[in-house]
C-alpha positions, 0 to 999 in steps of 0.5 A: 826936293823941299817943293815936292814934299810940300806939293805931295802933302797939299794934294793930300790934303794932310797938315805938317802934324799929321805927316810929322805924327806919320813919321814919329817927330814934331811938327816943326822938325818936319817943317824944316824939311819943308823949307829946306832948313834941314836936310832929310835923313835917308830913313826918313826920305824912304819912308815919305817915298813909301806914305806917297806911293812914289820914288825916292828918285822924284821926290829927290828931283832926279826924275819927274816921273812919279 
């Protein structure tokens, strides 16, 4: 799961602070989802799900269909 959010924000070119600035928290409270150092609350799950045009099912691994 922690690869797949990095590998979504890669692509879009987008550095940690702007996806942590998307979802209203701090840069390094975002890059410890990233590392899989904390976990990823639901809300916050639905809402990166939401921003990448995706499902909660891919970026939780279940599925590699986008």
């Amino acid at each position: 799961m922690y690869n797949r959010i990095r590998d979504l924000r890669e692509d879009q070119d987008l550095t940690q602070k702007q996806v942590a600035q998307m979802l209203g928290m701090s840069q390094t409270g975002y890059s410890k989802y990233e590392t899989g150092e904390n976990d990823i609350p639901t809300a916050v799950l639905i809402k990166l799900a939401d921003f990448y045009k995706t499902t909660t099912d891919y970026l939780l691994g279940r599925t590699d269909k986008k």
